[in-house]
matplotlib code that plots the C-alpha trace (Angstrom):
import matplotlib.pyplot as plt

x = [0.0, 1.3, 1.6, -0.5, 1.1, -0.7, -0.5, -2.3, -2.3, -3.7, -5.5, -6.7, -8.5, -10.2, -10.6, -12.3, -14.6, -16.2, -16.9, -18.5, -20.7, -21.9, -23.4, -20.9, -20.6, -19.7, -16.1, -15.2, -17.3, -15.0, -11.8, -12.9, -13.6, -10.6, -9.0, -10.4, -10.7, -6.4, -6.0, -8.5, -6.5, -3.0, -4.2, -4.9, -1.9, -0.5, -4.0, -3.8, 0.1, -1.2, -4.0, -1.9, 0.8, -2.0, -3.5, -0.2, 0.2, -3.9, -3.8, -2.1, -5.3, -8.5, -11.2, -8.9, -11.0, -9.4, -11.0, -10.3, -11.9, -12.0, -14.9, -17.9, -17.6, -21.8]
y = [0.0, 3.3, 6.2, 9.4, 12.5, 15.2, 18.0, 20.5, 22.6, 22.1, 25.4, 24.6, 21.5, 23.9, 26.4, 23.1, 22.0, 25.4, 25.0, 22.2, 23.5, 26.5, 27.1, 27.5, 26.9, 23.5, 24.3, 25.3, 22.0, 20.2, 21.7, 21.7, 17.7, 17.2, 18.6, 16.7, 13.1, 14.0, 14.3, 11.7, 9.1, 10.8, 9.3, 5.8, 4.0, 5.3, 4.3, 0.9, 0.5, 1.4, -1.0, -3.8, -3.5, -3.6, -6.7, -8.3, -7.6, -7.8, -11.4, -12.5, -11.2, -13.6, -11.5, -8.1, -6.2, -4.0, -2.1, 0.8, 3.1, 6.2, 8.6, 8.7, 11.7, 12.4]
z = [0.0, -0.8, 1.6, 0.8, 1.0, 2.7, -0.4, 2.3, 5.1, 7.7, 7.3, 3.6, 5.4, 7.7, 5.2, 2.9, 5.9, 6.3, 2.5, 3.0, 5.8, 4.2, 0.3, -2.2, -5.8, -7.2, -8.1, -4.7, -3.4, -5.9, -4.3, -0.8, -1.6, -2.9, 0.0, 2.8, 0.8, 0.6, 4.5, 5.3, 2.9, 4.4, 7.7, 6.6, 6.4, 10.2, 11.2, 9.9, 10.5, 14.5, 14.4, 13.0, 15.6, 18.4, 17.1, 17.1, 21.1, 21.6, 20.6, 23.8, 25.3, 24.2, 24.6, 23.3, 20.8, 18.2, 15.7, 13.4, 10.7, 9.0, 9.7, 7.1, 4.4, 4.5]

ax = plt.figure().add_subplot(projection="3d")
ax.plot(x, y, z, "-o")
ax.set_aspect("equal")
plt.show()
């Protein structure tokens, strides 16, 4: 799996959310879109790197439960 880069600060992704949040016109949704869908995919690899390694020492423990995800884009 390859790592994603975040191509954004973390300003643009606030800047992008209050986009989202309010009426704008379809090119800035686009933008704004493409903004947050780059820092939510930046965070997926440390994320499931993390949740591997915790498996790996949660399976000593039988009734250990570990889970991950991303949140929902709605």
């Amino acid at each position: 799996m390859a790592w994603v880069v975040l191509e954004h600060s973390i300003e643009d992704v606030n800047r992008a959310g209050k986009v989202l949040a309010s009426l704008h016109s379809e090119d800035e949704l686009d933008r704004a879109l493409e903004i947050i869908n780059n820092w939510r995919a930046s965070h997926y690899f440390p994320l499931n790197t993390f949740a591997t390694r915790l498996r790996r020492r949660a399976a000593r423990y039988p009734r250990a439960l570990v889970s991950q995800r991303i949140k929902r884009l709605t």
